[in-house]
C-alpha positions as CSV (number, residue, x, y, z in Angstrom):
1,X,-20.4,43.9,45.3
2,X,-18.1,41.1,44.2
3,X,-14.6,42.1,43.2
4,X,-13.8,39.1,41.6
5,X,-17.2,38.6,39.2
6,X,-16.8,42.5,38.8
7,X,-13.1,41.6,37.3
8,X,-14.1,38.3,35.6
9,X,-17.0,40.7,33.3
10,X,-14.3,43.1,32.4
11,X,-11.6,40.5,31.1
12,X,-14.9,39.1,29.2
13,X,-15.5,42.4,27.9
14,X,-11.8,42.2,26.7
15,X,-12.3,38.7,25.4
16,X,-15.5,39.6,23.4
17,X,-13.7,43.2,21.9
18,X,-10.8,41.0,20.6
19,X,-13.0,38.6,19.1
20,X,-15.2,40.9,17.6
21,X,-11.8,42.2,16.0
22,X,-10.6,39.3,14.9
23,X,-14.3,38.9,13.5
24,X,-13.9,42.1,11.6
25,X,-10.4,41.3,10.4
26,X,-11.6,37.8,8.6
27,X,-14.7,39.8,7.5
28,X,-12.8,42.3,5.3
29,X,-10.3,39.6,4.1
30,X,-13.5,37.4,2.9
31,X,-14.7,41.1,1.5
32,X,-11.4,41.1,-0.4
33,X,-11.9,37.2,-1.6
34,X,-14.9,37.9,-3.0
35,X,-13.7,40.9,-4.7
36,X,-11.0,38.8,-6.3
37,X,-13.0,35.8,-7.5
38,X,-15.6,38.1,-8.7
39,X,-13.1,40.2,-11.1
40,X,-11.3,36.8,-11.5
41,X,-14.5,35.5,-13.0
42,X,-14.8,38.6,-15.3
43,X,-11.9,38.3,-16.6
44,X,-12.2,34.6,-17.2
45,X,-15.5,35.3,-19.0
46,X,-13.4,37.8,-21.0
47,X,-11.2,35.2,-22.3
48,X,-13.5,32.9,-23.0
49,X,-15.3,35.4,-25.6
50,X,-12.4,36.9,-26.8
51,X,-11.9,35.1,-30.4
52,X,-16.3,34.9,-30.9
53,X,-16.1,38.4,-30.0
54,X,-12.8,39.6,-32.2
55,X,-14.3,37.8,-35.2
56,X,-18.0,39.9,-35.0
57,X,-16.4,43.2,-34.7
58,X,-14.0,42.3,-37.5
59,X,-17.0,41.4,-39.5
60,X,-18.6,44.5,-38.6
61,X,-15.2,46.8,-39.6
62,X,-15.3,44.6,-43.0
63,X,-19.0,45.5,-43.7
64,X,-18.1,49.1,-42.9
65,X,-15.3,48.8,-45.5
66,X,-17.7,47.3,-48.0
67,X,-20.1,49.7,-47.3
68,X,-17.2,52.8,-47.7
69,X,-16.5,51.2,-50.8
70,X,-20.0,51.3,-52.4
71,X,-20.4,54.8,-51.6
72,X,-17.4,55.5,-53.2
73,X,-18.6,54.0,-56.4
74,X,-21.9,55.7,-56.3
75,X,-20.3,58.9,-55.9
76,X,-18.3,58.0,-59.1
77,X,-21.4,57.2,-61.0
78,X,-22.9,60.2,-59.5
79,X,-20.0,62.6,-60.7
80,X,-19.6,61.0,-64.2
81,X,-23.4,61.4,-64.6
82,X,-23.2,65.3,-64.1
83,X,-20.2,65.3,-66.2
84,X,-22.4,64.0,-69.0
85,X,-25.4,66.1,-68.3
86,X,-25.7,69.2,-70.2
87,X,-29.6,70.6,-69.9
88,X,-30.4,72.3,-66.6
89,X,-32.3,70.3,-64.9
90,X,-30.5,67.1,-65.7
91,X,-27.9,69.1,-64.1
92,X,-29.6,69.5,-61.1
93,X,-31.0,66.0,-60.7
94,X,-26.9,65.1,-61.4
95,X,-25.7,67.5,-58.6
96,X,-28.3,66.2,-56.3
97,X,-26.9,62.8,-56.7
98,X,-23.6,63.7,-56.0
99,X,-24.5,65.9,-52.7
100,X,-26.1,62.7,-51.7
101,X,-23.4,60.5,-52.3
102,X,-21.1,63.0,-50.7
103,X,-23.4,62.3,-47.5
104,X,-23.7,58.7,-48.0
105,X,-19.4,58.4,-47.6
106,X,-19.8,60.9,-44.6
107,X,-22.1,58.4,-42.4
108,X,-19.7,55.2,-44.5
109,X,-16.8,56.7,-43.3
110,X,-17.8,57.8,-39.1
111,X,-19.5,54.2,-39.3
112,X,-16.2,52.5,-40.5
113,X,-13.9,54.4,-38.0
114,X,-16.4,53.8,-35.1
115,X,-16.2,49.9,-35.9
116,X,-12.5,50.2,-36.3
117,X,-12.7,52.0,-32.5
118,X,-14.8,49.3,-31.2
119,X,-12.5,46.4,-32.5
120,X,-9.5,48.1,-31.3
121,X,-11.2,48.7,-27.9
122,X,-11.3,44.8,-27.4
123,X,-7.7,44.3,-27.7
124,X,-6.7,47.4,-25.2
125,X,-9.4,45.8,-23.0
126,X,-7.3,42.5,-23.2
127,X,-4.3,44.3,-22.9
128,X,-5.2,45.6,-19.4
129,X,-7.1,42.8,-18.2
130,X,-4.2,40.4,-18.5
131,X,-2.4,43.2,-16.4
132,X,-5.1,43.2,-14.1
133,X,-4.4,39.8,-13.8
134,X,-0.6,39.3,-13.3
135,X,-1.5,41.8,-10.5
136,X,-4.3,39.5,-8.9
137,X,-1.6,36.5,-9.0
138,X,0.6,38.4,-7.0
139,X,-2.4,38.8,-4.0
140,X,-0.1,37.2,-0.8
141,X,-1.5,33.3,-0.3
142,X,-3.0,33.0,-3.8
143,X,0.2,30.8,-5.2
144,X,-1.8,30.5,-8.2
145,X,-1.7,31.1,-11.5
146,X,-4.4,31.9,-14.6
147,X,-8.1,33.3,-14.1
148,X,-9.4,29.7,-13.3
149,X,-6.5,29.5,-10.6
150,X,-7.3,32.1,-8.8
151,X,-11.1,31.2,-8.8
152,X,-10.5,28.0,-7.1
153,X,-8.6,29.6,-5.0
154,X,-10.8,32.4,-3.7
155,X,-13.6,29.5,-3.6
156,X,-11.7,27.5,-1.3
157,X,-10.5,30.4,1.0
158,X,-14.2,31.9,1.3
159,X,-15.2,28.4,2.7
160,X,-12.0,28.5,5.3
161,X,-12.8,32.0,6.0
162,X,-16.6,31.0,6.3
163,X,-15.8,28.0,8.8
164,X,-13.6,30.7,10.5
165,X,-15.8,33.0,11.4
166,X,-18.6,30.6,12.5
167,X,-16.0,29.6,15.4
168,X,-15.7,33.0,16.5
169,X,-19.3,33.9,16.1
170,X,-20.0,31.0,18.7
171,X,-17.1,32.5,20.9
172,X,-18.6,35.5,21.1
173,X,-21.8,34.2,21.9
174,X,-20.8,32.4,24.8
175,X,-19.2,35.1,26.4
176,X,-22.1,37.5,25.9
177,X,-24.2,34.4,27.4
178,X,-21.6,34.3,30.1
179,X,-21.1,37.8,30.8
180,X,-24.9,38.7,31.1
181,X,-25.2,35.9,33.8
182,X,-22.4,37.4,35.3
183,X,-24.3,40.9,35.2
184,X,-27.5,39.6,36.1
185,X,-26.3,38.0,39.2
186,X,-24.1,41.0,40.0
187,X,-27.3,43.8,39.1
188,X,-30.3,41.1,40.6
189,X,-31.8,42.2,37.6
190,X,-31.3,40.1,34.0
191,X,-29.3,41.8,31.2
192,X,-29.5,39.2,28.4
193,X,-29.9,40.3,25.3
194,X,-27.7,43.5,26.0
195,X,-23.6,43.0,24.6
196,X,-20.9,42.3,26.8
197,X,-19.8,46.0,26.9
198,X,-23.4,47.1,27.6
199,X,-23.6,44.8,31.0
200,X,-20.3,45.8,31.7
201,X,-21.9,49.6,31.7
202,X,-24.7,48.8,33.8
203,X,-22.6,47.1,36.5
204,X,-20.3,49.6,36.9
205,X,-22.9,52.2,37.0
206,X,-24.3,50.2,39.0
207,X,-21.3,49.9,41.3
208,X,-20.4,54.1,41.3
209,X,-23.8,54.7,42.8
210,X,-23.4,52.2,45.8
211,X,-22.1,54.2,48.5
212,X,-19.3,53.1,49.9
213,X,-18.2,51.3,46.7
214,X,-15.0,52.2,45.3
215,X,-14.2,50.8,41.9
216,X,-10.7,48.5,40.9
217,X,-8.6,49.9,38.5
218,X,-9.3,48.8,35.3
C-alpha cells in the first residue's frame, strides 16, 4: 500500500469537507438574501398601493356611514308611522317596520365598524412594515437604505453569492475526480462516482484487512 497516496486521499478528504462547508455557509447566506429581497419586495409592493388602497377602504367606511345613516332615517319614519297608527293592524304593519329597521341599523352598524377595522388595519400594517424595514436596513453589508435599496442590493449579492458558489462547486469536483483516481489506483478497482469520504472508506477498509498493514495516524 502506498503511504504517501494513502495520506494525499485523506488531506483531499479534508479539502473536499471544508469546501463542502464553505459551500453550505454561502448557501444559507444566499437562503437569507433571498429571504430579504423577497420581504423587501413585499413591502415595496405595500407602498406602492398604499394611497389606491387607503382611498377604497375609506370609500367603503363612507358608504357604511351613508348606509348607517339611512337606516337611521327609516327607523324614524318607521317609529313616527306607529306613532300615528291607531287601528290594530296598522299597528302591527307599523311595529313590523320598526323591528325591521331596528335590524337594518344592526347589520348598518357591524358593517360600518368592520370597514372601520379594515381601514385601520392598513395603517397598523404600515406601521409595522416600516419597522420591518428599519430592521432589514440594519442586515450587516446591506449599507442601504429604502425597500428598493435593499432590492438592488440582495440582487446583486445573489449574483456574487451565485458566482461564488460555482467556484467551489468546480473545487469540489476536482478533488472528488482526483481522489477517486487516487482510490482506484490504490483499490485496482475504480471508485468514481462515489464522494471523497466514501473512497477514503473503501481504502482504508481496504488497508485494515491487508495483513501486515498497519494504518498512519490520521
Amino acid at each position: 500500500m502506498d503511504d504517501r497516496a494513502l495520506s494525499e486521499l485523506r488531506d483531499l478528504a479534508r479539502r473536499d469537507a471544508e469546501l463542502a462547508a464553505r459551500t453550505a455557509e454561502l448557501r444559507a447566506r444566499d437562503g437569507e438574501v433571498h429571504e430579504l429581497r423577497r420581504r423587501a419586495e413585499a413591502i415595496l409592493a405595500f407602498f406602492a398601493a398604499l394611497d389606491e388602497e387607503q382611498e377604497r377602504r375609506d370609500a367603503s367606511v363612507a358608504a357604511a356611514r351613508v348606509e348607517l345613516a339611512s337606516r337611521d332615517n327609516e327607523l324614524e319614519r318607521a317609529s313616527a308611522e306607529l306613532a300615528r297608527s291607531h287601528d290594530e293592524d296598522g299597528r302591527f304593519h307599523a311595529q313590523h317596520a320598526v323591528d325591521r329597521a331596528h335590524d337594518h341599523i344592526a347589520i348598518a352598524t357591524k358593517n360600518l365598524a368592520r370597514t372601520q377595522a379594515v381601514a385601520a388595519e392598513l395603517q397598523r400594517d404600515a406601521i409595522e412594515l416600516r419597522d420591518e424595514l428599519a430592521q432589514l436596513e440594519k442586515v450587516p453589508g446591506t449599507d442601504v437604505t429604502g425597500a428598493r435599496g435593499l432590492v438592488d442590493w440582495a440582487s446583486r449579492e445573489h449574483a456574487e453569492l451565485f458566482v461564488a458558489i460555482g467556484q467551489l462547486d468546480v473545487q469540489r469536483e476536482l478533488v472528488i475526480r482526483e481522489a477517486n483516481e487516487l482510490a482506484t489506483m490504490l483499490l485496482g478497482e475504480q471508485t468514481f462516482g462515489a464522494t471523497v469520504a466514501q473512497a477514503l472508506a473503501r481504502v482504508e477498509s481496504y488497508w485494515t484487512s491487508v495483513p501486515g498493514q498497519v494504518s498512519e495516524s490520521r
